[in-house]
LOVEX-273215 format. One record per residue (C-alpha): x, y, z. Coordinates in steps of 0.001 Angstrom, whole numbers, plus 500000, padded with zeros to 6 digits. Example, Ala and Ser with C-alpha at 12.3 -4.5 7.8 and 13.67 -1.06 7.14 Angstrom:
c1,c2,c3
512300,495500,507800
513670,498940,507140
//
This chain:
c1,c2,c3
498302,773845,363768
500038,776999,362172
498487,780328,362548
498356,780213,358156
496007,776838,358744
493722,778635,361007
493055,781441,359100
492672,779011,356160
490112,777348,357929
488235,780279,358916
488580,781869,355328
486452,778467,354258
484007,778324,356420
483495,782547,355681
482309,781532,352546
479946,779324,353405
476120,780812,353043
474416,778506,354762
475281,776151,357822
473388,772664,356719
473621,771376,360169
471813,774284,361734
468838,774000,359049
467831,770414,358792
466853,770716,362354
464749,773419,361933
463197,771980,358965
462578,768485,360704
460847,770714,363836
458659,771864,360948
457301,769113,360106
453532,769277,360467
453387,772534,358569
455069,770496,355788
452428,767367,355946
449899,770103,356104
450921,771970,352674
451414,768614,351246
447960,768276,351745
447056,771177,350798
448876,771326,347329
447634,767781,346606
443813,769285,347467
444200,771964,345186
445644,769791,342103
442708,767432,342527
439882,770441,342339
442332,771727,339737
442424,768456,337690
438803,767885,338530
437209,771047,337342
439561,771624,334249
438081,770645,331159
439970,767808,329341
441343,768626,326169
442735,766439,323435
444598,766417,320632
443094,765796,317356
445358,765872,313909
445863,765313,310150
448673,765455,307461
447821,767459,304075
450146,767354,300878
450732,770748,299401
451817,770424,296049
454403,773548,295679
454653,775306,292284
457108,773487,289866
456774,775615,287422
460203,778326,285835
459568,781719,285187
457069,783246,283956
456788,785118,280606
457411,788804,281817
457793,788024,285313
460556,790399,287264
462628,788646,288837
462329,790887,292102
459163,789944,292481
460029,786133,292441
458320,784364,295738
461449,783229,297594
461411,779214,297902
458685,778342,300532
456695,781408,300499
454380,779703,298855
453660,777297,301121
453823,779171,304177
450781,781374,302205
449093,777813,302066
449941,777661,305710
448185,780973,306500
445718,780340,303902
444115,776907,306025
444362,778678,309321
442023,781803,307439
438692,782955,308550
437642,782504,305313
438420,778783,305169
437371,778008,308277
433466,779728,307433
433280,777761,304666
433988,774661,306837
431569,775656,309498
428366,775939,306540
428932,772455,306394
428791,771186,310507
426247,771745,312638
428763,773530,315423
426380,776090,316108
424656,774024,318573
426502,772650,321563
425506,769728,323794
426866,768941,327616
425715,766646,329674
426280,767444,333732
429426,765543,334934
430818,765309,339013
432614,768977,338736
432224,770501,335273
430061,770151,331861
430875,766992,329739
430387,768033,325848
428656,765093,324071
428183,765141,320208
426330,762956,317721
424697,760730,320953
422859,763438,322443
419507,762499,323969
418202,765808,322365
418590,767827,319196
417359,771494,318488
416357,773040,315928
417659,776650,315610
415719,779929,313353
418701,782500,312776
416073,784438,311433
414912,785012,314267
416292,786437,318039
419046,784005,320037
420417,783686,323266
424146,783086,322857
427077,781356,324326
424700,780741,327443
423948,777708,329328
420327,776371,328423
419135,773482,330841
416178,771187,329299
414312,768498,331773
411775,766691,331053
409648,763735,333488
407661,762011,330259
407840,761874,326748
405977,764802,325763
406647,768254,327247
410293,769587,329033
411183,772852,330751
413447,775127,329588
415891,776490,332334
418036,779432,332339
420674,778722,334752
422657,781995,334171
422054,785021,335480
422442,786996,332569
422522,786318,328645
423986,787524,325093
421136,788153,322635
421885,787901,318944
419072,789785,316683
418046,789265,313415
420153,792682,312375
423455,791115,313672
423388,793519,316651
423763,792322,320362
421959,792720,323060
421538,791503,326722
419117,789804,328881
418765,788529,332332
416097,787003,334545
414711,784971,332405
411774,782306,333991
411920,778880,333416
409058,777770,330795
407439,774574,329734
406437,773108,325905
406327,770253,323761
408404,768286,322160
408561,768393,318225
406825,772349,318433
408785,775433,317403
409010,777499,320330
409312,781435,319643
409686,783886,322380
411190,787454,322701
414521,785776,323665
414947,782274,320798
413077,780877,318488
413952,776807,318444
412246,773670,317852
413559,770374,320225
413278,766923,319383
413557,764205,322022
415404,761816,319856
416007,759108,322639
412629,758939,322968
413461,758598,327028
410511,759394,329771
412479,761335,331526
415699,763579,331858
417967,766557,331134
420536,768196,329075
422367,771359,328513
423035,772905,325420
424630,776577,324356
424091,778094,321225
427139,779773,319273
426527,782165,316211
428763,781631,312998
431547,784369,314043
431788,782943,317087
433324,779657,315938
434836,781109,313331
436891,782578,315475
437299,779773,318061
438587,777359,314935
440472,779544,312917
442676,780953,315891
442803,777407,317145
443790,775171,314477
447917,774624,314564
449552,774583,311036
453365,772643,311078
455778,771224,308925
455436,767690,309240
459470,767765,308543
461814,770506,307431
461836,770440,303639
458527,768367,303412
455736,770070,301876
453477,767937,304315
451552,769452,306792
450479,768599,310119
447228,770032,311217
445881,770278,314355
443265,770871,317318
442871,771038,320398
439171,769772,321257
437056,768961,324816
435311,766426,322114
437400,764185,320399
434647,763172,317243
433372,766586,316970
437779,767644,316336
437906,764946,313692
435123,766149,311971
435983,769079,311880
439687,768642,310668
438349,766139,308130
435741,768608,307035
438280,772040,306637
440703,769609,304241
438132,768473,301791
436483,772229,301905
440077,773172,300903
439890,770769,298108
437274,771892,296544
438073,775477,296725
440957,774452,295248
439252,772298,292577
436566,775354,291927
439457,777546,291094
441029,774999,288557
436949,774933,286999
436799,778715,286735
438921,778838,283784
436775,776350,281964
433958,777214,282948
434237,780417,281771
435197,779310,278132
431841,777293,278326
430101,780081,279549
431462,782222,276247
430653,779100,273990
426904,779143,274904
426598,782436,274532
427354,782200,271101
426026,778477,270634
422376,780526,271602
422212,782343,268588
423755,780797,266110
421422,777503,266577
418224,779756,266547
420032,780895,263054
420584,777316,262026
417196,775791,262497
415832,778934,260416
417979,778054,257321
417751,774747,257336
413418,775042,257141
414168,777960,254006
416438,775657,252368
413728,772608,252908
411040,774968,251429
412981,776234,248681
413645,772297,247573
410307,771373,247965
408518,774389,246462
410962,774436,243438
411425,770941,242801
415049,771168,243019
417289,769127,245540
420627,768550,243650
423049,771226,242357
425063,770299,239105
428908,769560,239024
429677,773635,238564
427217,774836,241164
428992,771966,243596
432510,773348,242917
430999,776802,243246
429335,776173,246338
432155,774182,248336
434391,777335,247714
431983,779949,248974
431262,777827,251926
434829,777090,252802
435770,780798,251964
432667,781763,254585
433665,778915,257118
437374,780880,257673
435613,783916,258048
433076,783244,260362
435831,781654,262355
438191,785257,261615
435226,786941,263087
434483,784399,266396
438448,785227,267250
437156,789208,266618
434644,789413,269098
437126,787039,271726
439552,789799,270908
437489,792417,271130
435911,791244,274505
439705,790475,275725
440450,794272,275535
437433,795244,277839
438176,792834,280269
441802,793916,280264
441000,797704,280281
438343,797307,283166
440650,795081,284933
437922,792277,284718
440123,789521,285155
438035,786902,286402
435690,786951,283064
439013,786268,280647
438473,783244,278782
441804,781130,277532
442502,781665,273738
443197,777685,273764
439687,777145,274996
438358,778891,271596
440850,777149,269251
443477,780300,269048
446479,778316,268759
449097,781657,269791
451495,780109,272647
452614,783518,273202
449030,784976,273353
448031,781795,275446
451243,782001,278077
450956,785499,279014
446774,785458,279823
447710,781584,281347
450228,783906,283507
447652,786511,284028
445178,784227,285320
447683,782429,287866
448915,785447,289368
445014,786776,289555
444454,783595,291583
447478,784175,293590
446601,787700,294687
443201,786447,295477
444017,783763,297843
446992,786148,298878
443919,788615,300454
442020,785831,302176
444571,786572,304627
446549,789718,303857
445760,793528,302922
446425,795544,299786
449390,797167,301543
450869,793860,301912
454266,793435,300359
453340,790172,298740
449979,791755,297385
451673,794855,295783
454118,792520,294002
451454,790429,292699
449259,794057,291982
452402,794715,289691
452642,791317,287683
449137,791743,287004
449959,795667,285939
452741,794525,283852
451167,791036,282357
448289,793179,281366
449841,796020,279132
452367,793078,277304
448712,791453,276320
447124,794115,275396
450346,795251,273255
450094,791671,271625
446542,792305,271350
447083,795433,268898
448662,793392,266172
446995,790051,266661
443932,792404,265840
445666,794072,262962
446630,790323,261564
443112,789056,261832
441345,792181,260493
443378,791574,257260
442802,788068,257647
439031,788880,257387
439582,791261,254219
441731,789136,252103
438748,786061,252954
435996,788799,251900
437846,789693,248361
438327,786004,247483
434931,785811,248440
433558,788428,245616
436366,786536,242945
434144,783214,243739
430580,785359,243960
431845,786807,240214
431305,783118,238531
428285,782155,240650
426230,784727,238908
426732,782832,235849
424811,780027,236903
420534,779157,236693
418590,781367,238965
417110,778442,240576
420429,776746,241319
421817,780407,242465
419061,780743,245179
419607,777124,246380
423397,777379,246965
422571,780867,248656
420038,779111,250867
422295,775835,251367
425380,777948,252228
424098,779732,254672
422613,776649,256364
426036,774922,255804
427809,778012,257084
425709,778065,260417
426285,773575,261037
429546,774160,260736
430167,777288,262994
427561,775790,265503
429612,771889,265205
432641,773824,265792
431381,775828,268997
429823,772727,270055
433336,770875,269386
435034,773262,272012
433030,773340,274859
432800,769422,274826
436398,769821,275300
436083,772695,277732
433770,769996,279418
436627,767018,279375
438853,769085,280473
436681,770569,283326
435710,766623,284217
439646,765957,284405
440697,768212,286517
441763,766737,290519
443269,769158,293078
447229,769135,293298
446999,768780,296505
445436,765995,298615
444755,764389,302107
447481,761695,303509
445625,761381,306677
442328,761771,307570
442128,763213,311482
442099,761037,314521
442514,762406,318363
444846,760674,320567
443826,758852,323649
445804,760781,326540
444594,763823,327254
446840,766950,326686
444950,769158,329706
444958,768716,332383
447880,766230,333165
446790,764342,336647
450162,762804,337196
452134,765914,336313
449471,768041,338466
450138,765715,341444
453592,765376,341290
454377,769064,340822
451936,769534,343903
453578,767178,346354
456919,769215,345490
455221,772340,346109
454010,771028,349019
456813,769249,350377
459601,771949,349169
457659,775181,349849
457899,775540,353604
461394,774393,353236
462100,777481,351213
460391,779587,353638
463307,778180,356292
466099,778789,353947
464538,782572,352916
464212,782894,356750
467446,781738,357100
468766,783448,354442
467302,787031,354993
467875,786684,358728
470138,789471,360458
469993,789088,363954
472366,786295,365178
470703,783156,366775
473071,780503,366484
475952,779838,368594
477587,778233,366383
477220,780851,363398
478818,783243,366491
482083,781226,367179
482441,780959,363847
482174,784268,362353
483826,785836,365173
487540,786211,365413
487878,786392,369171
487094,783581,371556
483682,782939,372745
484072,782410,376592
480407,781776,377441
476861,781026,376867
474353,782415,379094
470529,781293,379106
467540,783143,378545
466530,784540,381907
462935,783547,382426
462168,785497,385471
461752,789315,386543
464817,789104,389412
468100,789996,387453
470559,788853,390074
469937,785390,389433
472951,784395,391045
472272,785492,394260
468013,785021,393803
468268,781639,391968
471579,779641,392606
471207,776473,391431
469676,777631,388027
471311,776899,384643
472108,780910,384320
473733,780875,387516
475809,778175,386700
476765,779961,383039
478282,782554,384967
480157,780460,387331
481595,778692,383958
482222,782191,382745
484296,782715,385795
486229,779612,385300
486954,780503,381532
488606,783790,383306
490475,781984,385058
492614,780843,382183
493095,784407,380909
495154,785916,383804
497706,784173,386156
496326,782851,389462
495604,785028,392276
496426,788180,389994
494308,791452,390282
491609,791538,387330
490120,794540,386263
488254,794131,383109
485111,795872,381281
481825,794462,380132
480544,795963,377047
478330,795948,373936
477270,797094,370594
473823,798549,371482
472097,798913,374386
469963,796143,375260
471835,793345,374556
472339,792257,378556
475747,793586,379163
474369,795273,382409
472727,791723,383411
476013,789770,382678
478254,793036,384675
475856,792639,387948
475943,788324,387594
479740,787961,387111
480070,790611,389494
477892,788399,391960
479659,784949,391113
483223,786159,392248
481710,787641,395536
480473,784438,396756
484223,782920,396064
485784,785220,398854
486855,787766,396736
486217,791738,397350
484770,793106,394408
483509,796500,392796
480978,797375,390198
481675,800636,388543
478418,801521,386861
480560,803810,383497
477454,804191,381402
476597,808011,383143
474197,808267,379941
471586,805564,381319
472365,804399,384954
470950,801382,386004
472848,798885,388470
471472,801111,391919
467826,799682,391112
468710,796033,391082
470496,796744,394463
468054,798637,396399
470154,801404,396275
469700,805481,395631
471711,807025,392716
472620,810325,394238
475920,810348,394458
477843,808110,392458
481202,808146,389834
479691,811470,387920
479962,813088,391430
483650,811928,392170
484900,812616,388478
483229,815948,388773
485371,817232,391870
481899,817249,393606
483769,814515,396415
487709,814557,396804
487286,811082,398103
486358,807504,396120
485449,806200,399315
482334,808441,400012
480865,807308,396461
480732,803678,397356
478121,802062,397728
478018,798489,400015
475396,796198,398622
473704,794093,401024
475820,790667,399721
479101,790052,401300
482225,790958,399475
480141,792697,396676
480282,796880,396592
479233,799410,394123
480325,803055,392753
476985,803288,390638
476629,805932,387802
475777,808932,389843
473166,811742,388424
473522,812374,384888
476455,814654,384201
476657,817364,380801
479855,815899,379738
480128,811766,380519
482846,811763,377888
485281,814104,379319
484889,812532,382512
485725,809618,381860
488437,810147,379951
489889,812889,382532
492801,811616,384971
490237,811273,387847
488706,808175,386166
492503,806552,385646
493491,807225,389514
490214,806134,390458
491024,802992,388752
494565,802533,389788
493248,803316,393607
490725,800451,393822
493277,798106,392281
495193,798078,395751
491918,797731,397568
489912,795210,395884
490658,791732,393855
487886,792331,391125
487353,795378,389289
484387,795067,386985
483687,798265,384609
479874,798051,383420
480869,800388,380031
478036,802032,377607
477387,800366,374299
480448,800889,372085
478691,801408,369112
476529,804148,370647
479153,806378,372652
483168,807095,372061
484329,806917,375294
483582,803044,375880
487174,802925,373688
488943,804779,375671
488587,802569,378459
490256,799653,376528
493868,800600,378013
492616,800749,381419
491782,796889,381622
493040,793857,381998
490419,792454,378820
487277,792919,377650
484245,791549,377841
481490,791641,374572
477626,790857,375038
476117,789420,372519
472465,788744,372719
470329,785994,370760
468387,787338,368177
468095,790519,369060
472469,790901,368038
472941,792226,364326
475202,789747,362268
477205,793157,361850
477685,793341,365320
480308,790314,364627
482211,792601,362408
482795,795698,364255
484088,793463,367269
486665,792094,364664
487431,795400,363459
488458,796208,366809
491036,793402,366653
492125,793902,363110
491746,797359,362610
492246,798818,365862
494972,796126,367422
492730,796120,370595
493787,792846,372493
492018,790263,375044
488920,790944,373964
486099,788214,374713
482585,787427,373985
479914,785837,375774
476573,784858,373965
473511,786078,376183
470045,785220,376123
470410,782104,374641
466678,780267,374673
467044,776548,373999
464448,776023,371881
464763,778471,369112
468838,777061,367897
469503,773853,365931
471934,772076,368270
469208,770975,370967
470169,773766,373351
473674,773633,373980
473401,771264,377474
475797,769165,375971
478309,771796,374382
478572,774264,377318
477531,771833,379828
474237,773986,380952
470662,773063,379725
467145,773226,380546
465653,770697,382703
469544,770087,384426
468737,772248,387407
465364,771402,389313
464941,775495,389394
464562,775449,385584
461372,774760,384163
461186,773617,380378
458751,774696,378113
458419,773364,374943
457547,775582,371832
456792,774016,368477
457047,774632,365221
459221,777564,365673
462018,778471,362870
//
């Protein structure tokens, strides 16, 4: 394999995140914690699904029948509704609070009934075993559980399982209550205490048993059904709407829906009445006076006849009479469209809209007249629904403020010459009048009275047939009007309940459950910066990996020579053997043991290796070079008085009077000495270098136990003095960084033959079962090892 391969290789596996391999293990050693949050999560959906109340969907379709109509006379065009708006204001209009009150007069909501279910109230409606009667009038506990039992037929006790309560008085103020005592009545009695005022009626007509109900007061659910009612498009470009609710009680939704469509129906069909029912409103009130008017002429002209034997006029008086009563006729009907006009003006001037009666309605056939008050009235009834759910500052409210505005000075300009038309309308009648009046003085006194007592009985039939004439059609056309709009589909809940979802609650629980400890393993994993793995070592470091050693168990740190046959003996005998292949046979070796931080066993692994190659024959040294923090005399029974700081110093001419024989064969010491002011200069000073060269002719191993290189400076300088170098690493208690100042070294620096060796390693807390079978060392394989077993561990 090329040396471009090999870094290829590496550069892959660098970008890998996660090692697979070395997770599922840990996941699989997990596995109780996983059962157990499986059954957790699935014990929290069920009390979740359990004490959730179920809701369901109930819903409609309504037809809204969009304006078809062109412009308006007069309208601006600015102020045109864009296509739509109009029935998105129908939209907002059936979600209003003012829609959804008028619904509410008609139900009986304000009384709620549950019956006690395994985890949570059940509502009932329509089937309850109770019903109550409720006084507004008088004081209410609100929105407040209210338990009735009962044993026979006749008396129950009212409960008040609540601690506290929401009292509604009679002045629409609040108040609260608590402690209230249970109290016992009878059935069919109005009850009245400080607190409610009710009457119950046990309509099952049961011996014994209990119910719950809460009372709700009238903004309460107005509220509750206005916010909650969902207004759609039942498609895009349909003017057919789909309404909906969501309900615990699936009959008490349909009602409900079923009940807000038809109330908007007849709003809707009242509005259409108004018009007409004004006109028949402005009909009686002239029909009262002028039939008081005719009865009283018709008994003078009966009188007259009968006193004055005269019941026929002659064939002049007839011509004479049809003329002043036809003459009169036009003018009494000139003088009805007067007092319309007249009354038109004040309503326009005091902005009275809703009083304006139709000119139609009266028989004032003006299309122009009759378009522009038509267009009045339309936009009046547009602005009013438009503040059922909007303000006066409202754009759309302020456009249709200005329609009015301008629709009502072009009528009232109309007005001034529709006036001035009918005023001489009125005079030119009145002078052909006199013309006619000239030749009826000519005639018999007795046949002048009766025509004057016949006309004005004629005159007063005809003007009361003709008022009577328009409001039966006022009438018809009040009787024919339907609302535009209309229901396609009366409400009806589906059977599947929207909340909560059981199957959906369970299965997202048993993921939770099942995936959420094995996210805590990858976050551990993932977040984790000490370096456990083997594996993750040889792989993210660019220098060989020589050995592992185990996790010493005991107190004695010269295992080798304390515990032979143990597995972390034997690592360092295999670290020996890996040595071997790094220098020729038989050759001198002088090499350094080092680390990144202190701690990280590179004192444990000098003193063992050192150990291992004194058994094999060979005469070795153990320089102790870390001056800052001397250790290796304790672990040898030895004093630290004089030592390399005293030979570097000057303090002894001679290297031979600072060694130290242990009491193992083959095995000395030159241990760090006191502590000196300046470790750095001396060991960098030519002392240290002849000391070095010195004990190269006098012994076959050389070890150097170095400070921490990432602590001190002088650990580097060392490098040149060696044959290679050693590098501790120690299982999770290593920084993953660690890895990358060692390659620096190599990369950066060009240092050569340096080495690592993996300490510490404990069996049970890597992925790969220990590493007996990689490295050829595990627990259990020596009878000194004992193995202990730790679960559950990631």
């Amino acid at each position: 394999m090329s040396v471009d391969q090999e870094e290829n290789d590496f550069l892959q596996e660098e970008e890998s995140t996660f090692d697979l391999k070395a997770i599922l293990p840990k996941i699989l050693r997990i596995w109780p914690w996983i059962l157990g949050s499986l059954l957790i999560s699935l014990g929290i959906a069920f009390y979740i699904t359990q004490t959730t109340p179920p809701n369901f969907r109930v819903s409609s379709k309504f037809f809204i029948k969009e304006n078809e109509k062109g412009l308006s006379l007069f309208e601006n065009p600015a102020m045109m509704q864009e296509q739509g708006m109009g029935l998105t204001n129908e939209m907002i209009i059936l979600r209003s609070r003012p829609i959804a009150k008028a619904t509410l007069e008609k139900l009986d909501f304000q009384v709620e009934y549950y019956q006690q279910g395994t985890f949570i109230l059940q509502e009932i409606y329509k089937k309850t075993p109770i019903v109550v009667e409720v006084d507004w009038k008088s004081p209410q506990l609100l929105n407040g559980q209210i338990k009735v039992t009962w044993t026979d037929a006749e008396n129950y006790t009212i409960e008040f399982p609540q601690e506290s309560y929401t009292q509604l008085l009679p002045d629409g103020s609040y108040d609260a209550v608590s402690n209230l005592e249970p109290k016992t009545f009878k059935f069919g009695e109005w009850v009245e205490t400080p607190q409610l005022k009710v009457r119950i009626n046990n309509t099952a007509a049961s011996n014994e048993g209990n119910s719950i109900f809460i009372l709700r007061d009238q903004n309460y659910l107005v509220n509750v059904y206005s916010l909650g009612l969902i207004v759609e498009l039942s498609e895009k470009g349909s003017s057919i709407l789909d309404l909906s609710l969501m309900v615990r009680n699936r009959a008490k939704g349909e009602t409900y829906l079923n009940a807000l469509m038809e109330t908007y129906l007849e709003l809707e069909l009242q509005e259409k009445n108004e018009i007409a029912n004004r006109t028949i409103d402005f009909i009686d009130s002239q029909v009262a006076g002028v039939a008081d008017s005719l009865s009283s002429f018709e008994d003078q002209l009966q009188d007259y006849r009968s006193s004055n034997q005269i019941f026929n006029l002659s064939t002049e008086s007839s011509a004479v009479f049809d003329q002043l009563t036809d003459i009169e006729r036009q003018i009494a009907e000139a003088s009805l469209k007067r007092r319309y006009y007249q009354s038109l003006k004040d309503y326009l001037v005091r902005e009275n809209y809703n009083e304006i009666v139709v000119p139609s309605g009266l028989g004032i056939d003006d299309p122009y007249l009759n378009g522009l008050i038509e267009n009045l009235l339309e936009v009046q009834v547009e602005r009013s629904r438009l503040l059922a759910t909007q303000t006066e500052l409202s754009p759309q409210v302020r456009a249709a403020n200005q329609r009015l505005a301008d629709l009502n000075t072009s009528i009232q300009e109309i007005l001034t010459n529709v006036e001035s038309n009918n005023l001489m309308t009125i005079n030119d009648l009145e002078n052909r009048k006199k013309t006619i009046e000239s030749s009826f003085r000519s005639l018999p006194q007795a046949e002048q009275n009766l025509i004057k007592y016949q006309r004005q009985a004629t005159l007063t039939e005809n003007i009361y047939n003709f008022l009577s004439e328009k409001r039966a059609e006022s009438a018809i056309s009040k009787a024919s009007n339907t609302p535009a709009n209309k229901i396609i589909e009366y409400a009806r809940a589906g059977m599947l309940q929207i909340s909560p979802k059981p199957t959906r609650n369970y299965l997202l629980a048993g993921f939770a459950g099942l995936f959420l400890p094995i996210l805590v393993v990858f976050a551990l994993e993932f977040f984790r910066t000490k370096i456990e793995e083997p594996k993750y070592l040889e792989r993210k470091l660019k220098v060989p990996v020589l050995s592992t050693i185990l996790f010493n168990k005991t107190k004695e740190n010269l295992v080798v020579f304390g515990n032979g046959k143990s597995g972390i003996a034997e690592g360092f005998r295999s670290l020996r053997s890996n040595i071997k292949f790094l220098v020729p046979k038989e050759k001198q070796l002088t090499f350094m043991i080092t680390s990144t931080i202190s701690g990280e066993g590179k004192t444990f692994c000098a003193m063992n290796l050192a150990s291992v190659y004194s058994l094999t024959g060979k005469k070795t040294i153990l320089i102790g070079c870390d001056m800052r923090k001397p250790k290796i005399y304790d672990d040898f029974g030895l004093k630290n008085d004089i030592g390399l700081s005293t030979y570097l110093s000057g303090q002894e001419d001679e290297w031979s009077k600072v060694v130290k024989h242990s009491n193992y064969e083959n095995l000395d010491l030159i241990v760090a000495g006191p502590i000196p002011p300046n470790p750095s200069e001396l060991l960098f000073s030519v002392n240290f270098e002849k000391l070095i060269n010195e004990l190269k002719a006098e012994y076959d191993v050389i070890i150097l136990d170095t400070p921490p290189v990432g602590l001190v400076s002088e650990t580097l300088d060392l490098l040149t003095l060696v044959d290679f170098t050693l590098f501790v690493f120690r299982q999770n208690y290593s920084d993953k960084s660690f890895i990358d100042a060692v390659n620096g070294l190599k990369e950066q620096k060009g240092v050569k033959n340096i080495y690592a060796i993996f300490n510490g390693l404990d069996a049970t807390k890597v992925s790969y079962g220990g590493y007996g079978y990689s490295y050829g060392y595990g627990y259990g394989y020596y009878d000194t090892d004992k193995k202990q077993k730790k679960r559950f561990r990631i």
